[in-house]
Backbone bond lengths (Angstrom), bond angles and torsions (degrees), N, CA, C in turn:
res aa  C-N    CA-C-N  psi(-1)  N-CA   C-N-CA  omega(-1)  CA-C   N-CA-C  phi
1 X - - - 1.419 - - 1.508 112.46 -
2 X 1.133 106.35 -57.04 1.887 110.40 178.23 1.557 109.09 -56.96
3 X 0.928 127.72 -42.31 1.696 133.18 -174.68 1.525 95.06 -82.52
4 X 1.561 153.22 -37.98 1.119 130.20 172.02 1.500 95.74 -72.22
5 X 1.168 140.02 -34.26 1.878 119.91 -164.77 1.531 78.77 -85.90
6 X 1.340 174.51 -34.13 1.327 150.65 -141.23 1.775 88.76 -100.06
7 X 1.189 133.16 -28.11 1.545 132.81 -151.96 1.561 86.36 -102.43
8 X 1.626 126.85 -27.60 1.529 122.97 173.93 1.662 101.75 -74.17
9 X 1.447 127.53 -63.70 1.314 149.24 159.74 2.107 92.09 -5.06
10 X 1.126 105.13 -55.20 1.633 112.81 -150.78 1.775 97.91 -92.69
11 X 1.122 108.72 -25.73 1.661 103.35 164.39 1.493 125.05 -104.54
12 X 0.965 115.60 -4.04 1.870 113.79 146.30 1.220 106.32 -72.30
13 X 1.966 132.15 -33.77 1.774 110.37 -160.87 1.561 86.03 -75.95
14 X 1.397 118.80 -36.43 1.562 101.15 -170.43 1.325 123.88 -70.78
15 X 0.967 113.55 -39.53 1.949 131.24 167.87 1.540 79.79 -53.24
16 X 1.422 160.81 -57.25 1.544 139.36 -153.51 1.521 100.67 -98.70
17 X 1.118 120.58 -12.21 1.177 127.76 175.02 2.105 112.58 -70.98
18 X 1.490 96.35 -77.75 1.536 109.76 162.81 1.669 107.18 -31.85
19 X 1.521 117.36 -43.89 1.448 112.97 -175.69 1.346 112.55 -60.68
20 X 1.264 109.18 -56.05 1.745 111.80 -172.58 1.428 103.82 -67.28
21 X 1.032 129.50 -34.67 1.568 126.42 -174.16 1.922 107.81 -70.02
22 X 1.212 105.25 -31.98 1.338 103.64 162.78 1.657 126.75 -77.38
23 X 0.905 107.04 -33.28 1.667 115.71 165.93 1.581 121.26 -59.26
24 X 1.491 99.22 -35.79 1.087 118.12 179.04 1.572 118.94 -65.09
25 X 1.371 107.13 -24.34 1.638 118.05 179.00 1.737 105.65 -110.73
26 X 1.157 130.63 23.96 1.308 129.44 175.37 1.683 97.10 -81.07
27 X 1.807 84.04 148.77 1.648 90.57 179.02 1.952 104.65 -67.00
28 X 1.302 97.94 158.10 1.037 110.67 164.86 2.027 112.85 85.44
29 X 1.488 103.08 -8.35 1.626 107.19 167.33 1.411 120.41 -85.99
30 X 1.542 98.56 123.39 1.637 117.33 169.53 1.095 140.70 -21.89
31 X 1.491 103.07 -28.35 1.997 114.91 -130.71 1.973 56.59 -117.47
32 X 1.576 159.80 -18.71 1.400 107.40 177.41 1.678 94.22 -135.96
33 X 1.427 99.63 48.63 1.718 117.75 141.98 1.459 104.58 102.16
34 X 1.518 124.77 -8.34 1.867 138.17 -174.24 1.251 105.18 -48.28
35 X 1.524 145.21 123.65 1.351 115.52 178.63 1.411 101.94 -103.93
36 X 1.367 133.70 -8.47 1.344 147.69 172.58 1.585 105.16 -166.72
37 X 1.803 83.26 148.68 1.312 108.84 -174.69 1.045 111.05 -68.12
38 X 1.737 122.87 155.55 1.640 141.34 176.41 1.166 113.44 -28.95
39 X 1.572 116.00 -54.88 1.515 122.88 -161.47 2.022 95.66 -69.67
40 X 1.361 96.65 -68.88 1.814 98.35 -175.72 1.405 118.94 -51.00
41 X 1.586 119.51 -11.44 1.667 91.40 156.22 1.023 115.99 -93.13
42 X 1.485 135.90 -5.23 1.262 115.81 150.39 1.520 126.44 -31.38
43 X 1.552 122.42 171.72 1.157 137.12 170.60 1.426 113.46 -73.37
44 X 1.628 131.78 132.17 1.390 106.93 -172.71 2.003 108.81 -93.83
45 X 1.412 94.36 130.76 1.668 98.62 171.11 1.753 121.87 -23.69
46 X 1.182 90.51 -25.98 1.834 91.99 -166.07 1.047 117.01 -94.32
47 X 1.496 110.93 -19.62 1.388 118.12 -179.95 1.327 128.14 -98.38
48 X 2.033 101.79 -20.88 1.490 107.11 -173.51 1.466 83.05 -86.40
49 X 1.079 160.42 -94.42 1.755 151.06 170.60 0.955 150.50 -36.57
50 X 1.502 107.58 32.54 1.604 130.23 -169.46 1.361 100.45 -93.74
51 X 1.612 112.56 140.45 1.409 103.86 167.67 1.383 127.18 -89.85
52 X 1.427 122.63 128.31 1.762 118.75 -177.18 1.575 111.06 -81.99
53 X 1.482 118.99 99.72 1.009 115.75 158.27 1.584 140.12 -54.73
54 X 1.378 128.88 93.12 1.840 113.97 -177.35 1.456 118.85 -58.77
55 X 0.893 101.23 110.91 1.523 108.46 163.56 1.382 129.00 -93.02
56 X 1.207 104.53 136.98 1.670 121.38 179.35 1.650 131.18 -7.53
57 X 1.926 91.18 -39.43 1.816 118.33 -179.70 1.769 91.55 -81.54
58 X 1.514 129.02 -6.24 1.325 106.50 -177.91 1.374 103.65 107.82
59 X 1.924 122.03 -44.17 1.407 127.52 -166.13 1.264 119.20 -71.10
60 X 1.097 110.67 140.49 2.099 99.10 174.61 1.514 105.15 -99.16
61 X 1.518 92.10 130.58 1.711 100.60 170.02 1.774 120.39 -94.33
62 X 1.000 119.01 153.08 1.503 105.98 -172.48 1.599 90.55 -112.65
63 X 1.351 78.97 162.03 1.805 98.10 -166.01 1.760 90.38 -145.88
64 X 1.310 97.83 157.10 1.916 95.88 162.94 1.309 120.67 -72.84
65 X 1.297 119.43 -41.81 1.819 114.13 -177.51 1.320 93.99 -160.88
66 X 1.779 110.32 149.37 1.467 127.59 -169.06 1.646 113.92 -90.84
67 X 1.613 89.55 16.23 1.919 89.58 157.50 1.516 105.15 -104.05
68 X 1.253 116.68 27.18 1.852 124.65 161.62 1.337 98.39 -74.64
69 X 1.323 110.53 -55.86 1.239 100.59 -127.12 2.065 104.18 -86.01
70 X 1.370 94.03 157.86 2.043 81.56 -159.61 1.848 82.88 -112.59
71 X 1.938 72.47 142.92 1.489 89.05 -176.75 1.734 96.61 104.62
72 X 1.088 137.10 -82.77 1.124 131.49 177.27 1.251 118.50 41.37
73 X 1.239 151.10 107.18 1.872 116.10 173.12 1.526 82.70 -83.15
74 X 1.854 103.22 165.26 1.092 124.26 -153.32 1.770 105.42 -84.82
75 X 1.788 126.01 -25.58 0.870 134.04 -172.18 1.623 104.33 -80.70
76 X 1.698 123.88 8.42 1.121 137.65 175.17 1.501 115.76 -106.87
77 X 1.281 109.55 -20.09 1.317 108.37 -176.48 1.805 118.46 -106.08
78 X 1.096 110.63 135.25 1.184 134.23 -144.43 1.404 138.15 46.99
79 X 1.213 105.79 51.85 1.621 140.46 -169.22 1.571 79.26 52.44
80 X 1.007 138.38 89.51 1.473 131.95 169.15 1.379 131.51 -10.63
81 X 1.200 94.27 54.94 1.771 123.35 157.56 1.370 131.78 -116.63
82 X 1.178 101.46 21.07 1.426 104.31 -167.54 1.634 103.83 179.36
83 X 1.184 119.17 165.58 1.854 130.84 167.11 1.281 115.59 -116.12
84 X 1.489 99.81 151.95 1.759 121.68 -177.23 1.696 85.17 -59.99
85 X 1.591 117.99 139.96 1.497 100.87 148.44 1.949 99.53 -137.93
86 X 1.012 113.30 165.65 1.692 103.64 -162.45 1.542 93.88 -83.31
87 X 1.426 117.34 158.67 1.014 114.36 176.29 1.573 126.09 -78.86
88 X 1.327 113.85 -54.47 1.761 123.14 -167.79 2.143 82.24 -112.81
89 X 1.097 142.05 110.47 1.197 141.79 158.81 1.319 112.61 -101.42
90 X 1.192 123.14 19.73 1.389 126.81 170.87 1.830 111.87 -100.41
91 X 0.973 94.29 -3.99 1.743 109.93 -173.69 1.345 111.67 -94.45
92 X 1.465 115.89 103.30 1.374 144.11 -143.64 2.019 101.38 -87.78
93 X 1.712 93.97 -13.86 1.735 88.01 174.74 1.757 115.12 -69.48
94 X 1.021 104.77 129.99 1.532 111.90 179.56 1.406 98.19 -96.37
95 X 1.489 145.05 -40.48 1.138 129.55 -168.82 0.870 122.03 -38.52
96 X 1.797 123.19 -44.20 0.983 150.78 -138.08 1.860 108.40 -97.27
97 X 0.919 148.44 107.75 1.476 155.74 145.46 1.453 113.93 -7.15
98 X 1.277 139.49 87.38 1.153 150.04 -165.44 1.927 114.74 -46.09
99 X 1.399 121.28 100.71 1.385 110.33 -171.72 1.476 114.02 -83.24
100 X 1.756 103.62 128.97 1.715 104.51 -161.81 1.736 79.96 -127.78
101 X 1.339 89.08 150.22 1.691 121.48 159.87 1.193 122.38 -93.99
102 X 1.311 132.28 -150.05 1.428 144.24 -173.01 1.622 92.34 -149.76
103 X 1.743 104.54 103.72 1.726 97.19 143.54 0.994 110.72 -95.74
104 X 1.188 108.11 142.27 1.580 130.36 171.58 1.584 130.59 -77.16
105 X 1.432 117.00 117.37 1.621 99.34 171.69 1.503 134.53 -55.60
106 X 0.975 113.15 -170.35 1.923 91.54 -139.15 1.843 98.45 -85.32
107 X 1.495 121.99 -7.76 1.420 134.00 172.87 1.664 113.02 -78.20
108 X 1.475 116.20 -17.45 0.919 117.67 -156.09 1.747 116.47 -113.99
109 X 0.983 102.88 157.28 2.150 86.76 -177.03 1.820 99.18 -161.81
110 X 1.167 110.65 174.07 1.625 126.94 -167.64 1.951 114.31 83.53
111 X 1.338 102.50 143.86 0.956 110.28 -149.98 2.209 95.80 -63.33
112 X 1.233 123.27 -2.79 1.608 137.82 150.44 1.397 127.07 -85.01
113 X 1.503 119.47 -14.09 1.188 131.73 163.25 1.928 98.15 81.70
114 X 1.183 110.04 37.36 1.498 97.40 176.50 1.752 105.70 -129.22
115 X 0.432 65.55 24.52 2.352 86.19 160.21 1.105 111.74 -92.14
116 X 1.748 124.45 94.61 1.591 95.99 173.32 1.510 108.04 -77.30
117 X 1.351 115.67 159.59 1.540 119.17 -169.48 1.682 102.64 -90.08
118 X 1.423 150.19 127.33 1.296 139.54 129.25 1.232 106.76 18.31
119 X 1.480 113.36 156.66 1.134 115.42 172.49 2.229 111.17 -113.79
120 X 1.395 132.82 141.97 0.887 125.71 -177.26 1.502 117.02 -88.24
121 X 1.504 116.53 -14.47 1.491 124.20 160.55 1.829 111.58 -62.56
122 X 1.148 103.82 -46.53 1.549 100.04 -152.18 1.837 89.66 -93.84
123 X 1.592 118.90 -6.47 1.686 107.68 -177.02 1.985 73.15 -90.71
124 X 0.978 139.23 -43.03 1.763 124.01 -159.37 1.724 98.75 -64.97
125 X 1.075 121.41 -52.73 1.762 122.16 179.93 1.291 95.19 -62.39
126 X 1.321 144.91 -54.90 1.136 98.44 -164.34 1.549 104.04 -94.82
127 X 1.332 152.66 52.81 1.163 152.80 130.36 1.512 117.15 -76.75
128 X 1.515 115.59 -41.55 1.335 108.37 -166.59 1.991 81.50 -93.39
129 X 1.307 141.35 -36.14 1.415 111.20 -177.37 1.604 113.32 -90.38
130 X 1.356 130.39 14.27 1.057 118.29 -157.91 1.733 100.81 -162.82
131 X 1.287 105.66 5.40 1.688 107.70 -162.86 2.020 96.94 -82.83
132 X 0.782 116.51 -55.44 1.377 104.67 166.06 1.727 140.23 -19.97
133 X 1.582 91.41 -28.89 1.347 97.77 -172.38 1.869 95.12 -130.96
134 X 1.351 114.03 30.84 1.100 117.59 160.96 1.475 125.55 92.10
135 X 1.365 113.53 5.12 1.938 105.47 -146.99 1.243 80.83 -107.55
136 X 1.274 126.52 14.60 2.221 105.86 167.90 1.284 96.49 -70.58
137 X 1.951 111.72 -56.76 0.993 128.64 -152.84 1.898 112.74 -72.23
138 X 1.139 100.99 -27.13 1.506 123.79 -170.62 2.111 92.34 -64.81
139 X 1.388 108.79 -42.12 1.264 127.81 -141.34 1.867 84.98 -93.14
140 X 0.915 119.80 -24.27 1.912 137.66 -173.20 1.530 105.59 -84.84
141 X 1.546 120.78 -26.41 1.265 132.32 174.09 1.353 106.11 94.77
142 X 1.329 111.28 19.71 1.693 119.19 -163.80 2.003 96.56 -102.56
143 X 1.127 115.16 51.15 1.367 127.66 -174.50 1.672 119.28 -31.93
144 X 1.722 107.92 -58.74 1.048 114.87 177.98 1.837 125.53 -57.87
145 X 1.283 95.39 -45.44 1.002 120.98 166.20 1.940 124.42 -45.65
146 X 1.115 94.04 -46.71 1.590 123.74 175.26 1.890 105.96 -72.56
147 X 1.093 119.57 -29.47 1.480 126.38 175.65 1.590 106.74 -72.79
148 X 1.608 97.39 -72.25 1.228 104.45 170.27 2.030 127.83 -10.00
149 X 1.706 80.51 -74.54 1.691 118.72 -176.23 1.819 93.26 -58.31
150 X 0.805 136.86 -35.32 1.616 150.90 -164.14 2.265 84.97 -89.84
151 X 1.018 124.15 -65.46 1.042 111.21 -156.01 1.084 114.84 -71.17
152 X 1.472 138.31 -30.87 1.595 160.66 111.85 1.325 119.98 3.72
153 X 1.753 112.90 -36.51 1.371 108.66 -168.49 2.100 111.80 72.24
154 X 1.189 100.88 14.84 1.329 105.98 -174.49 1.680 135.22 75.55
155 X 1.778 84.44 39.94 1.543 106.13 177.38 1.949 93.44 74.92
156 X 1.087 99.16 30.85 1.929 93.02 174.28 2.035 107.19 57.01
157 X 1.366 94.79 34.88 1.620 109.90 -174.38 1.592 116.09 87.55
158 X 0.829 101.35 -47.39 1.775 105.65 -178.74 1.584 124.09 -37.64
159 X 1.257 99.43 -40.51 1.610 115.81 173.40 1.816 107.57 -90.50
160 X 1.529 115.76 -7.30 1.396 110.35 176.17 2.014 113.14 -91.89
161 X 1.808 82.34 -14.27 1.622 83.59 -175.05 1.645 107.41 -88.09
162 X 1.846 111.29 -22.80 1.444 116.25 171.38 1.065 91.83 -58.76
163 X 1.230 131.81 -80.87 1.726 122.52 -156.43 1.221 126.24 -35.61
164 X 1.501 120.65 -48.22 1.434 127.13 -177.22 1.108 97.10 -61.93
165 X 1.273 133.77 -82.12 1.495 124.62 179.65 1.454 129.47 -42.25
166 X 1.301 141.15 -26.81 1.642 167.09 -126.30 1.528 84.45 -120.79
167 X 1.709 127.07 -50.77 1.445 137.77 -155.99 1.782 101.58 -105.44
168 X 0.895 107.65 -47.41 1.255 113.88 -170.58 1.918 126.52 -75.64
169 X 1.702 96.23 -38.30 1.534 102.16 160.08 1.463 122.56 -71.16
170 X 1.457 141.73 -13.74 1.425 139.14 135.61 0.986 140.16 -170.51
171 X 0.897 141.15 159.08 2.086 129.00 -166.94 1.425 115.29 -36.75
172 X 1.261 102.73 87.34 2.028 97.52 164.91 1.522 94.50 -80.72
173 X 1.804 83.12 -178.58 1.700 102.06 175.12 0.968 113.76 -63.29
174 X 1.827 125.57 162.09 1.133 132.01 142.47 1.388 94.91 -140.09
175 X 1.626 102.26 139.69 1.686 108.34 166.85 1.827 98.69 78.19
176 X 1.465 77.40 -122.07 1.722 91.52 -175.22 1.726 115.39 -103.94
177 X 1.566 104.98 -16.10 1.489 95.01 -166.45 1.935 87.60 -144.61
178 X 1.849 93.72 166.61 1.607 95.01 -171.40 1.324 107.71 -78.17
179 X 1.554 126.00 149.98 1.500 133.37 172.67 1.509 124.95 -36.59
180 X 1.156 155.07 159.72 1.258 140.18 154.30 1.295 117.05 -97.63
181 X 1.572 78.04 144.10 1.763 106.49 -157.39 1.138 115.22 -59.58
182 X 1.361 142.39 54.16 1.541 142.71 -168.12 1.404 123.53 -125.99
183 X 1.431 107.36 48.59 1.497 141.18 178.85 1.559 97.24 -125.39
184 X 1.551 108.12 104.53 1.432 124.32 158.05 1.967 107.64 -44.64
185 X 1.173 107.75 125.57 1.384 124.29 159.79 1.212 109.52 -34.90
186 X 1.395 139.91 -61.17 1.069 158.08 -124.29 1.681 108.20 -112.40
187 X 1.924 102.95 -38.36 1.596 104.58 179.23 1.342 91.99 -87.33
188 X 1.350 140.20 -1.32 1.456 122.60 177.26 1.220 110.42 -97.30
189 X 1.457 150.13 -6.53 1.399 159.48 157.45 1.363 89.93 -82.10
190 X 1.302 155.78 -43.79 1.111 123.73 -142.41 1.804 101.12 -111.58
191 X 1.385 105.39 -18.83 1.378 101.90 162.75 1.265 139.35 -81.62
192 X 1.606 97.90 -8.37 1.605 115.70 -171.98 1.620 89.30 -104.18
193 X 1.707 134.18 -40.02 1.086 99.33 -174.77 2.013 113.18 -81.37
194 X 1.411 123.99 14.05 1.383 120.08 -169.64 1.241 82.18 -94.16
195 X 1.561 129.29 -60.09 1.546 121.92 -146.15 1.998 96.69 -77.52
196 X 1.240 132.04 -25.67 1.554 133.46 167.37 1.621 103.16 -63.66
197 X 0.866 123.55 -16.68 1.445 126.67 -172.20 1.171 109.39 -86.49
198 X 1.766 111.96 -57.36 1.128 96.33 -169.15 1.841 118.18 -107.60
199 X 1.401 106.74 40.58 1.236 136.37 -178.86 1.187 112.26 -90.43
């Protein structure tokens, strides 16, 4: 009895032991020199895409998005790339001030609409004329990736035929936001099935 409770006794200190030693290595603890966590040195969302309102004194006030602000003319709001549209319009409270965003026209992206987006025509051409030696991917901001694909010769084709298809069936990412969609349906089947054809 005493030697099973001393052998239980000895695997809880280690089970509390293993605990603190893991706590001990979490991001963002003092005690092994972190002065802030992963996420907070990032850049904060609100601030890199906040809109600066000018005001009258000269000062800019920040606001979250320039479908706040009333009065606005409309060719001002969302750096005029885009329209206020309300968010939840199914929400029957009227008291309440209607909360609108910025959609963006279809070139345009960030929650201000001043990102121009990639284009999905010119990332599909250069995959099927240039994807072998990397420049879809190079062109996506996906660099490493693009070396790789370049040193390969494009996975010996295999990885040049993913791409065309991977890029060409619909806006993936590039960077931070997806391409715009301005690749006809129709020129992307018909260029992928001529150049597979005559491959």
């Amino acid at each position: 009895g005493t030697s099973m409770h001393k052998v239980c006794l000895l695997k809880h200190v280690a089970f509390a032991l293993v605990m603190v030693s893991l706590s001990a290595v979490l991001q963002g603890c003092d005690v092994l020199g972190h002065a802030t966590a992963a996420w907070e040195s990032r850049p904060s969302y609100l601030l890199t895409f906040q809109y600066l309102m000018l005001e009258k004194t000269g000062r800019s006030q920040a606001i979250l998005n320039s479908c706040e602000v009333v009065g606005l003319q409309k060719e001002q709001q969302c750096s005029g790339n885009g329209m206020c549209k309300v968010w939840n319009a199914t929400v029957a409270d009227t008291a309440a001030a209607p909360l609108s965003f910025c959609e963006c026209y279809r070139d345009w992206a960030d929650p201000e609409c001043r990102t121009r987006r990639k284009s999905q025509a010119k990332a599909f051409l250069l995959s099927v004329f240039g994807g072998y030696l990397g420049l879809d991917r190079f062109y996506l901001g996906q660099y490493y990736v693009s070396f790789v694909k370049l040193s390969t010769l494009g996975g010996l084709g295999a990885w040049w035929v993913f791409d065309v298809v991977y890029i060409g069936s619909s806006p993936v990412y590039a960077n931070n936001y997806r391409l715009a969609p301005d690749l006809p349906h129709w020129l992307y089947v018909t260029v992928s099935v001529c150049t597979f054809a005559g491959v």
